[in-house]
N, C-alpha and C positions, 0 to 999 in steps of 0.2 A: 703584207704578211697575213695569213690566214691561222685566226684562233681560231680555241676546239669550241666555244662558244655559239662561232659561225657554223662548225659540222655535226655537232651534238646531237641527239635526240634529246628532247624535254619530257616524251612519253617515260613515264617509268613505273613499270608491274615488278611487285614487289609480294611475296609468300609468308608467312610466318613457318616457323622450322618444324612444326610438327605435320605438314602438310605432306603428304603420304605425295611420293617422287611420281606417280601415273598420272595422277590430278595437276600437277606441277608441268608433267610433257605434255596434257592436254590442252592447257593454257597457253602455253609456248607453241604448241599445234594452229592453236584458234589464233590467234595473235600473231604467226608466223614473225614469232622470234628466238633466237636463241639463245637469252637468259630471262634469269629471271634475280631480281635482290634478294635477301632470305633475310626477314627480320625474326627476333626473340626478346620479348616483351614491349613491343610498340619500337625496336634501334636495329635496323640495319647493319645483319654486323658482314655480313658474306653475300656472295653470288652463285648460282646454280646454272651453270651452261651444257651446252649439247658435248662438248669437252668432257663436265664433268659424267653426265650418263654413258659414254663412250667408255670414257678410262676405267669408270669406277664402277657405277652402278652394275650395268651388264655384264661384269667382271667379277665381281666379288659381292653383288648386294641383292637386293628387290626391290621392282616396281611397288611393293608395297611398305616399305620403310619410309621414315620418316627424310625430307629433303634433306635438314640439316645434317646428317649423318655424310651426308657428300659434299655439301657446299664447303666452296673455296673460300678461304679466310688467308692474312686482311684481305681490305679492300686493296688495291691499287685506285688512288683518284688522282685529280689533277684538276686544278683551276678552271672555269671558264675564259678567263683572259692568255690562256698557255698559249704559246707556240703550236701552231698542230704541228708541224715539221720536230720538233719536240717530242710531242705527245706519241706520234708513231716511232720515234728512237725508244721511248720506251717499252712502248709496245712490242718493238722487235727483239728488245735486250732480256726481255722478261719471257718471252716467248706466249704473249695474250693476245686475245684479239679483241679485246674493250678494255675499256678505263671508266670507272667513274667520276661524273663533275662533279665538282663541288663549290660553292657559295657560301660566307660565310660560315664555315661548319654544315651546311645542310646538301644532301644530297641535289642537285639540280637538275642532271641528266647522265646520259651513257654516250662514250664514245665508243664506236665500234670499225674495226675496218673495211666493213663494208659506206660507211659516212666517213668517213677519211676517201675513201675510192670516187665516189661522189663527189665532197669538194675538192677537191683533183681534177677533173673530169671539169669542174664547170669554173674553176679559176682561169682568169689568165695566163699567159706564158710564161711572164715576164712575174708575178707573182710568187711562182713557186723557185 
């Protein structure tokens, strides 16, 4: 059985909410990723994905507003010890394409469906 421990990312870039949403896509540009965490006052309360500039920003806001104004709240997380087979039920029920891990109460990593694809790809057969 493959945990989301085993396909996680550890990397995690994370914004404070008053971070003006172009500076926030040029991050996520240079990093070639497609979120980002959005904290307010040193706590993690939301995430900010190509989702949300898709749906919202370019829709209704500015590249010059502040992130938090778009970020998705709650978090959705999940264990590092989870089921990834799990973790992607979630993922599909919710209609997201990451999850945040969690460790004792503390952020630890990002799952995303591109690392679900991945450990997929390099399990066994007999595994999945």
């Amino acid at each position: 059985m493959v945990k989301v421990g085993d396909a996680m990312v550890r990397e995690i870039v994370s914004v404070d909410y008053r971070t003006p949403v172009k500076e926030v896509v040029r991050i996520m540009g240079q990093r070639k990723i497609g979120s980002v965490l959005v904290s307010r006052n040193g706590e993690i309360y939301g995430i900010f994905t190509e989702r949300d500039l898709v749906s919202k920003v370019l829709l209704e806001g500015s590249l010059d507003d502040d992130v938090g104004k778009y970020t998705s709240t709650p978090l959705i997380t999940v264990s590092l010890d989870y089921d990834l087979k799990e973790a992607t039920r979630i993922m599909s029920d919710m209609k997201i394409k990451r999850l945040v891990v969690v460790e004792d109460g503390k952020i630890v990593g990002i799952l995303t469906a591109s690392d679900v694809v991945r450990a997929i790809a390099k399990a066994p057969l007999e595994v999945l």
